[in-house]
C-alpha positions in Angstrom: 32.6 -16.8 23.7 33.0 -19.7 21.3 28.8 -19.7 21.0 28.5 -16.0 21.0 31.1 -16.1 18.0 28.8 -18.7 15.7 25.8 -16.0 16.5 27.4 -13.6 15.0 28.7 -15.2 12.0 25.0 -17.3 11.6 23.7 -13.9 11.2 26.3 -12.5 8.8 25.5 -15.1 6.8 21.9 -14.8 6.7 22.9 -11.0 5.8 24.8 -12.3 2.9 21.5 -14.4 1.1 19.6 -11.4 1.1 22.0 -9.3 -0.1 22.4 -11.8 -3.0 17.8 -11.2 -3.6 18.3 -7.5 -3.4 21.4 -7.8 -5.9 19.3 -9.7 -8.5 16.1 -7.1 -7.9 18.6 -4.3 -8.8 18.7 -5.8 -12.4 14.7 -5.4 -13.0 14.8 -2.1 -13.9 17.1 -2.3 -16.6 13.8 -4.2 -18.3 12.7 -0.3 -18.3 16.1 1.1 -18.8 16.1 -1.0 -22.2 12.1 -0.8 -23.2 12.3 3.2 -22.9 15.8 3.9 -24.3 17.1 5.3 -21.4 20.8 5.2 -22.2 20.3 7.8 -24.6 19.1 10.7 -22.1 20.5 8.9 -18.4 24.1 7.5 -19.2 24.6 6.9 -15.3 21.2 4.9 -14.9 22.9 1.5 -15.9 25.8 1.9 -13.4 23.5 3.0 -10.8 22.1 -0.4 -10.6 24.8 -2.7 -12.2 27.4 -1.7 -10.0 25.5 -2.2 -6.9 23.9 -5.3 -8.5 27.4 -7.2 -8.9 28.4 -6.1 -5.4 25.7 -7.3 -3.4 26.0 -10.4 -5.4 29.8 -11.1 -5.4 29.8 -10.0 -1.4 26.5 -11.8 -0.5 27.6 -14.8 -2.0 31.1 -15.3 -0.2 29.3 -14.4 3.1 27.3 -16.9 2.4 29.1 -19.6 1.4 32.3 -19.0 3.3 29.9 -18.5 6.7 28.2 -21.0 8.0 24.8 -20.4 9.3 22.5 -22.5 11.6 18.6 -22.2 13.1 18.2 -19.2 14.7 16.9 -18.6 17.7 14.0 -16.3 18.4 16.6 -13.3 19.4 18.5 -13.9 16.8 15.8 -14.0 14.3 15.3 -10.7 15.3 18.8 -9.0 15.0 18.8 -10.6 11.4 15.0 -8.9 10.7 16.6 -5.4 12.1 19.7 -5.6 10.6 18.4 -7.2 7.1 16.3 -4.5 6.8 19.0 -1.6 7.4 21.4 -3.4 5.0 18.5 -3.5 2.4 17.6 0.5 2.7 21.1 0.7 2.8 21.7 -1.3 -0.8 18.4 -0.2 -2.3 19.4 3.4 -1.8 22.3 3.6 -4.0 20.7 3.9 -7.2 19.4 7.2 -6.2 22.5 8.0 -5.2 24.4 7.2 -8.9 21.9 7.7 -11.0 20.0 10.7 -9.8 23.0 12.4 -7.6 21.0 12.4 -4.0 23.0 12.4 -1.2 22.9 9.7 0.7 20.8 10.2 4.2 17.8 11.2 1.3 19.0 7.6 -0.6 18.7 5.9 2.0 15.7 7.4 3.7 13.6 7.2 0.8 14.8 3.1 0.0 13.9 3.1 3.7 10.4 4.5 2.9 9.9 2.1 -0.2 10.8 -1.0 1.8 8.7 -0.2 4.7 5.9 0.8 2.3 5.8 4.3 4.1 5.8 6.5 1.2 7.4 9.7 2.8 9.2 11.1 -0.1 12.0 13.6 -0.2 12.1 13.3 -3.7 10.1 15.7 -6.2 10.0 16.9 -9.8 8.6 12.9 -10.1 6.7 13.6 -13.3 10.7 14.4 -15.0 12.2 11.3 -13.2 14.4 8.7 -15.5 11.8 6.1 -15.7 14.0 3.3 -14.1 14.3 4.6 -10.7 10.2 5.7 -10.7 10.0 1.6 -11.1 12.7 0.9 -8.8 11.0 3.2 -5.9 7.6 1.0 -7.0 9.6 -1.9 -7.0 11.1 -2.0 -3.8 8.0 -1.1 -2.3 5.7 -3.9 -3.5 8.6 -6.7 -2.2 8.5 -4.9 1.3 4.7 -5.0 1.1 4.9 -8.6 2.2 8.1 -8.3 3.6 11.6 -8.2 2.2 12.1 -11.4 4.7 9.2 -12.9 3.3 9.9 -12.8 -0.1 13.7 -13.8 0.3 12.2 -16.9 2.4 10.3 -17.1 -0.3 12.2 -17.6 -3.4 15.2 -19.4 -1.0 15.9 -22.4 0.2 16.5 -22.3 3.9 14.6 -25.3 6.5 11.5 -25.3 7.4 12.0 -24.2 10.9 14.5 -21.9 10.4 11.9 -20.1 7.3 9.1 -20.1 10.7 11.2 -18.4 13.1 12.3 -16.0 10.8 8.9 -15.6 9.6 7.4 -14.6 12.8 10.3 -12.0 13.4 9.2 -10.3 10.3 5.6 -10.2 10.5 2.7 -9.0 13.3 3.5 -9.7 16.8 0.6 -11.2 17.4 -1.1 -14.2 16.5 -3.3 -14.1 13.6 -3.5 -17.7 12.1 -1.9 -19.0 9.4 -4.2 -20.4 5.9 -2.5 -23.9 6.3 0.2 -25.4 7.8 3.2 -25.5 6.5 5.7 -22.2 6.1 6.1 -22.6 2.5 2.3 -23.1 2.1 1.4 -20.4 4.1 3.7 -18.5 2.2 2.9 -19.8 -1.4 -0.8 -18.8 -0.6 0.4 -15.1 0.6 2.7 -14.5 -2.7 -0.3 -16.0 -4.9 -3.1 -13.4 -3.2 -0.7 -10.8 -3.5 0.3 -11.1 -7.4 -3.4 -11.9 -8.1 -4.3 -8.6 -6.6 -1.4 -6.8 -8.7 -2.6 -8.1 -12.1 -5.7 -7.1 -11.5 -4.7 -3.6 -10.6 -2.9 -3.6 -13.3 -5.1 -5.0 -16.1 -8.3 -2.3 -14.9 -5.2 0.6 -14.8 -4.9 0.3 -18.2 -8.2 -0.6 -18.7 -9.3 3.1 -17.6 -6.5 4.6 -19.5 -3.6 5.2 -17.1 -1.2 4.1 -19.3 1.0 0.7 -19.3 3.7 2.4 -17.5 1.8 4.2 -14.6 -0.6 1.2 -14.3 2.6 -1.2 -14.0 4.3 1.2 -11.1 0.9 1.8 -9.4 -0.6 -1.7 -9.2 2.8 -2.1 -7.7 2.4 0.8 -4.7 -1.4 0.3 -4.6 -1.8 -3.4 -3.4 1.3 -2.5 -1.3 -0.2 0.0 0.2 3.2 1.8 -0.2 1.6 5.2 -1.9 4.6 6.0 -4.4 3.3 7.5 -7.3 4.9 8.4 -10.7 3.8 11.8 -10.2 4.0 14.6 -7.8 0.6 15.1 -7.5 -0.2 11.3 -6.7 -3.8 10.0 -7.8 -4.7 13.6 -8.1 -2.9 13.8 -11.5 -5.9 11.3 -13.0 -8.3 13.8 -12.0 -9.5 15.3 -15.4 -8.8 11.7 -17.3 -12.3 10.8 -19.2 -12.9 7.9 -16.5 -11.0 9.9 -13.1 -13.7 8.7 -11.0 -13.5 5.0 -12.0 -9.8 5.1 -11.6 -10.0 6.7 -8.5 -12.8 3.9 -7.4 -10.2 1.0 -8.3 -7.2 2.9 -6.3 -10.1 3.1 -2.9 -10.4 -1.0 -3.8 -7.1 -2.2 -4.1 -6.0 0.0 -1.2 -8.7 -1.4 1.2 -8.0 -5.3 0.0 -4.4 -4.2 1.1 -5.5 -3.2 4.5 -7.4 -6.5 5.2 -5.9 -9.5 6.3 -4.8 -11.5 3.8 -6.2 -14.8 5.8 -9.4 -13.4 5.5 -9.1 -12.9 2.1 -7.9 -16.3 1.8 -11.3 -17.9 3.2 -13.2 -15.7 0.8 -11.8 -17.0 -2.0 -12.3 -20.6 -0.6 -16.2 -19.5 -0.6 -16.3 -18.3 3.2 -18.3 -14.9 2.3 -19.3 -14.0 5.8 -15.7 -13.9 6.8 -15.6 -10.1 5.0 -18.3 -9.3 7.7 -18.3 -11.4 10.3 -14.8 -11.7 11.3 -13.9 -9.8 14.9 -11.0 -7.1 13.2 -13.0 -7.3 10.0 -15.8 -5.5 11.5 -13.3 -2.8 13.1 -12.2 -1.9 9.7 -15.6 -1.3 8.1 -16.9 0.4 11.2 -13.8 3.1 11.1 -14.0 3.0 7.7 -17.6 4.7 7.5 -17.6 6.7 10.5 -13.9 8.5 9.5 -15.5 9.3 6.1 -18.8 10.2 8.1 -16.7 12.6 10.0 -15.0 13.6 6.9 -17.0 14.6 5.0 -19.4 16.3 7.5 -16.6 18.6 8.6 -16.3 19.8 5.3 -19.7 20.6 4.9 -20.5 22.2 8.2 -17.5 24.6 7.4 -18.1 25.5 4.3 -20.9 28.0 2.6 -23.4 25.8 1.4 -24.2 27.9 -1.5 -20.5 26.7 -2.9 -21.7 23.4 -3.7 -23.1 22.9 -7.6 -24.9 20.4 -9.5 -22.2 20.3 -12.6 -17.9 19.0 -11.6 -15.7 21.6 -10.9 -11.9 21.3 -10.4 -11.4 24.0 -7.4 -11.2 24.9 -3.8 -14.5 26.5 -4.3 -17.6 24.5 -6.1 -18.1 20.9 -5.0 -20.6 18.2 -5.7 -21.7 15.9 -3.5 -20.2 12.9 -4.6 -17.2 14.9 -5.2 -17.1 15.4 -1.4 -17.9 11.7 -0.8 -15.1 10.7 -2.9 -12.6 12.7 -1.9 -13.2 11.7 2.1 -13.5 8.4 1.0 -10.4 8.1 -1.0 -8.6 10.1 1.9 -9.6 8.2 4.7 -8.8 4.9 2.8 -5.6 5.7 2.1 -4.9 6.5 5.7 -6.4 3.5 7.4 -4.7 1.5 5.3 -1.5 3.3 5.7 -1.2 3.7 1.6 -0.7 7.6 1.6 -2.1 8.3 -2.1 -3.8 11.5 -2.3 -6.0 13.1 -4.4 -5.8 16.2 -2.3 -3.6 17.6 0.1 -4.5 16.9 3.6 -2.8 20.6 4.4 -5.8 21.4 2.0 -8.5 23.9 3.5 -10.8 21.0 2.1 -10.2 19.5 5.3 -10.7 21.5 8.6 -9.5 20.6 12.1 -11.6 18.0 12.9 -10.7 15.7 9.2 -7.0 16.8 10.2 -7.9 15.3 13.8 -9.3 12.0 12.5 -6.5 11.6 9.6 -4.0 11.3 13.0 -5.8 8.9 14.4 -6.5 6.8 11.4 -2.0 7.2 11.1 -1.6 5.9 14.6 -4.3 2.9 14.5 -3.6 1.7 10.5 -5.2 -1.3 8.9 -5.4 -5.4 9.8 -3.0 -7.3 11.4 -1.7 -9.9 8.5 -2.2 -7.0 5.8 0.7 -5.1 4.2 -0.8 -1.9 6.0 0.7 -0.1 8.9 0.3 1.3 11.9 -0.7 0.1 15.2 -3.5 -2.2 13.9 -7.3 -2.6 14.7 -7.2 -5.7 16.5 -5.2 -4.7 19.1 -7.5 -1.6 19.4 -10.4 -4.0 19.4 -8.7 -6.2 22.2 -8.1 -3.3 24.3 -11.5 -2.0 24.1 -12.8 -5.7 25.0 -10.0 -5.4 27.7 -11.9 -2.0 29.0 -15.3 -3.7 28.8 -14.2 -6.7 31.0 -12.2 -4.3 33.5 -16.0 -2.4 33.9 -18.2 -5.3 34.1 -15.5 -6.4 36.6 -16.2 -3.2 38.6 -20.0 -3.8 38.8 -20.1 -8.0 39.3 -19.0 -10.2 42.3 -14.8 -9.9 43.3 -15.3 -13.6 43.0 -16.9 -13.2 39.4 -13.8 -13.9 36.7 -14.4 -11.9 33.8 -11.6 -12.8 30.7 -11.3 -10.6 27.8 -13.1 -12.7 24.7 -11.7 -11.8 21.4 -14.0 -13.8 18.5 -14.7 -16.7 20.9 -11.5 -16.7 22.4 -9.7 -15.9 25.6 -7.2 -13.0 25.1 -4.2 -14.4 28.1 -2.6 -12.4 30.2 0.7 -13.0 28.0 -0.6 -11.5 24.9 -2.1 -8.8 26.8 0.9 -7.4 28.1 2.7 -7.4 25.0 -0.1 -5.3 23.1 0.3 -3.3 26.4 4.1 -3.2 26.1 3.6 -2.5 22.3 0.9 0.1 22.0 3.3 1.9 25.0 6.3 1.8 23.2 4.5 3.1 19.8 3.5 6.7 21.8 6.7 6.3 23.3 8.8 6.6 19.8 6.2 9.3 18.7 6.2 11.3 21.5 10.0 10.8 21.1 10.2 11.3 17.2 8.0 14.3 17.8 10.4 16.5 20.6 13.5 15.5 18.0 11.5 17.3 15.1 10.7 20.3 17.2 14.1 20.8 18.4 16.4 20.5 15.1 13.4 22.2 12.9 11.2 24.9 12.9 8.3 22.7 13.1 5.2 23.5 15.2 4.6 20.6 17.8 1.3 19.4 15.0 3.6 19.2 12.4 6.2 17.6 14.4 3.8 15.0 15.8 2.6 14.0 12.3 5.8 13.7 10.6 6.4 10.9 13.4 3.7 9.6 13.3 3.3 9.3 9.5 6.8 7.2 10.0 6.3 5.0 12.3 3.1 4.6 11.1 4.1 3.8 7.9 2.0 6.2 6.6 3.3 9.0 3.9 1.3 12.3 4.6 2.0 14.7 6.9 0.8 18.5 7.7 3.8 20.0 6.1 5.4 20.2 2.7 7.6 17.8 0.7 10.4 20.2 -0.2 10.2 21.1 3.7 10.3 17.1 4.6 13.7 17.0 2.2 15.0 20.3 3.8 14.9 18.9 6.9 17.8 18.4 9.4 19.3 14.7 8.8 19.1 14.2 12.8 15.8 14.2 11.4 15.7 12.0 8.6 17.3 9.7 10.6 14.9 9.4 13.3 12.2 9.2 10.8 14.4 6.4 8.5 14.4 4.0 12.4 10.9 5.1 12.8 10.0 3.5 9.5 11.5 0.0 9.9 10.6 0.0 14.0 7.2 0.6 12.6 6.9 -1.9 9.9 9.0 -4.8 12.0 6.1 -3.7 15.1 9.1 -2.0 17.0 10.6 -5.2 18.9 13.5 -6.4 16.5 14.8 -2.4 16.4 15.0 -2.6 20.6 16.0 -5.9 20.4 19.0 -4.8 18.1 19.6 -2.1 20.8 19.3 -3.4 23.9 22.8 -4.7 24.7 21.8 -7.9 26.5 21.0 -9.1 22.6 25.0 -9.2 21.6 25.8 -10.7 25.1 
């Protein structure tokens, strides 16, 4: 009893330290609050993150000190990833709640969708938004990109080992390598990708003339691959800027260097080129990557009257160009595999038929590179499963002495890492299938649109084959299932049944 007591207060207390980081984030947007004279149009703005600034400090700090807190163990990392992240949503959600008067399963299911770097929004009339919370919802995303974990282990002080195990809670359950050794090198070398991606997002933003304000939030959601957006109509509201299709082009980069592992970023910028082609998941991604937007795009034009393309840009349902075509699959499919959920067009649009619709759930379901701030299930484990196929039929045809392994990059996949992609990829059509019969009961939902809306959570993926004012009409049974959907998505699913299955508090 005596041990199972010092779990639970070892875990308090790691609650409390990040409740002290997501105090101190609540004070950034007052930067924005201040720069854009807020307090003369939005008086309950500074309250809505000062008062929950100061608590989460004040509280976070006695846990803290007054609790004391020792290395956890691989369970226990686990309950403190599940439960930091519900305490988190949970904190990060009250400035919606003050300042813009939501109630609070829409609070803290959209905080829940920032951190996770989902997207869903219940949240519209953006464009009219008090400029704080726009940065806020930005904000929070960018710091989950990485992990809200990640960046508390980052900016903290805790031990090595205990940084590690808490580490590997957070991130992708399985093993993808680390840049060096070392936690805090590993994670220095994350953070300093990361932030060099964002100022350079930033600095060509404003470069093509988004605007310092927009450029700041986006670079933000882009790298991210979150997909909040300033503006109700997302990316599409740069359409008829003077350079719409460069701006575009620099939102399909950044989102695809967030889909890529940042460790193989990491060797490219050490001068390891071939890495970008060469490497196993690597080649996934460019493969699905081309053959979605093949798809894409070919749809579109086998069901539409070919006399409705034209040779000058047109901004309608009707007359496309080429490249406008090209562009707008490209963009689309970009922002799905890599689980950012920008859009320049409505995937509900007749733009895309059935078969882009078909493809855009799959892309939801599979998402980007493990070690990436993109969701989903991730291409390497597709890839080892298709290897894993491969071996079972070569198997079938050799000798039943012959010993065929699965070989993933020059490696042999075990049979322990096998069964938990197994257990994983199980579980994911498991909580869809299960995410999907909740939406159909307490909605009006057909079973398309209730399969998407779950998948687009756990996924961690934003659109959906319905509308945003239905998504915030929805029931909150709903919301709720989408809001664990979310983090089980983003934390791979195993801390969430791990904070569930009783055995865990035993």
């Amino acid at each position: 009893m005596k041990s199972q007591f010092k779990q639970y207060v070892s875990i308090v207390s790691y609650l409390g330290a990040l409740m002290i980081v997501m105090g101190v984030l609540l004070f950034l947007p007052l930067i924005i609050y201040v720069i854009y004279g807020e307090h003369f149009e939005h008086e309950k703005i500074l309250l809505a993150f000062v008062l929950p600034g100061f608590f989460s400090i004040i509280l976070g700090s006695f846990l803290q000190k007054q609790l004391p807190s020792t290395v956890p163990s691989v369970k226990e990392a686990m309950l403190i990833t599940a439960l930091g992240w519900l305490v988190a949503s949970a904190i990060a959600g009250i400035p919606f709640m003050i300042g813009i008067n939501k109630s609070f399963i829409d609070s803290f299911f959209e905080a829940a969708s920032g951190l996770t770097t989902t997207g869903i929004t219940v949240f519209t009339g953006l464009d009219d938004m008090p400029r704080s919370i726009l940065f806020w919802r930005s904000l929070i995303q960018w710091v989950g990109g990485l992990g809200i974990l990640t960046f508390f282990l980052a900016v903290s002080f805790r031990g090595a080992t205990a940084a590690a195990t808490l580490f590997s809670a957070e991130s992708h359950k399985i093993s993808s390598g680390r840049p060096v050794p070392g936690i805090f090198n590993t994670l220095k070398i994350l953070w300093g990708i990361y932030i060099i991606f964002t100022v350079s997002c930033f600095l060509l933003l404003v470069l093509e003339g988004v605007g310092i304000f927009d450029a700041a939030n986006h670079c933000l959601t882009a790298i991210s691959t979150g997909g909040f957006s300033t503006h109700d109509a997302s990316v599409g509201y740069y359409s008829n800027y003077p350079h719409g299709y460069l701006i575009e082009y620099t939102f399909i980069f950044f989102m695809l260097m967030g889909g890529i592992n940042f460790l193989v970023h990491y060797k490219v910028l050490k001068g390891e080129w071939r890495t970008i082609y060469k490497d196993f998941e690597i080649r996934w991604f460019w493969g699905i990557l081309f053959l979605a937007t093949l798809l894409v795009v070919l749809d579109h034009m086998f069901k539409t009257d070919f006399q409705t393309l034209c040779t000058t840009k047109k901004f309608n349902d009707l007359c496309y160009t080429i490249h406008d075509i090209f562009r707008i699959s490209l963009f689309q499919v970009s922002s799905l595999i890599t689980s950012t959920g920008y859009a320049t067009k409505d995937i509900n649009s007749p733009f895309f038929p059935a078969l882009a619709k078909q493809v855009f759930v799959l892309l939801m379901i599979v998402g980007g590179c493990v070690g990436s701030t993109a969701g989903g299930i991730k291409l390497l484990r597709v890839g080892v499963l298709t290897q894993s196929l491969k071996a079972e039929l070569r198997q079938i045809v050799s000798s039943p002495n012959c010993v065929i392994p699965v070989v993933v990059q020059g490696k042999i996949i075990g049979n322990k890492e096998m069964q938990r992609i197994s257990a994983l990829v199980l579980s994911w059509f498991a909580l869809i299938a299960v995410g999907a019969w909740i939406t159909a009961i307490f909605s009006d939902l057909d079973s398309w649109q209730s399969i998407s809306g779950m998948a687009s959570a756990l996924g961690n993926m934003g659109p959906f084959y319905f509308s945003v004012e239905k998504m915030a009409s929805l029931n909150p049974i709903i919301k709720l299932t989408y809001t664990v959907g979310m983090i089980a998505g983003r934390l791979e699913i195993l801390p969430i049944f791990v904070l569930f299955y009783r055995s865990s508090w035993k």
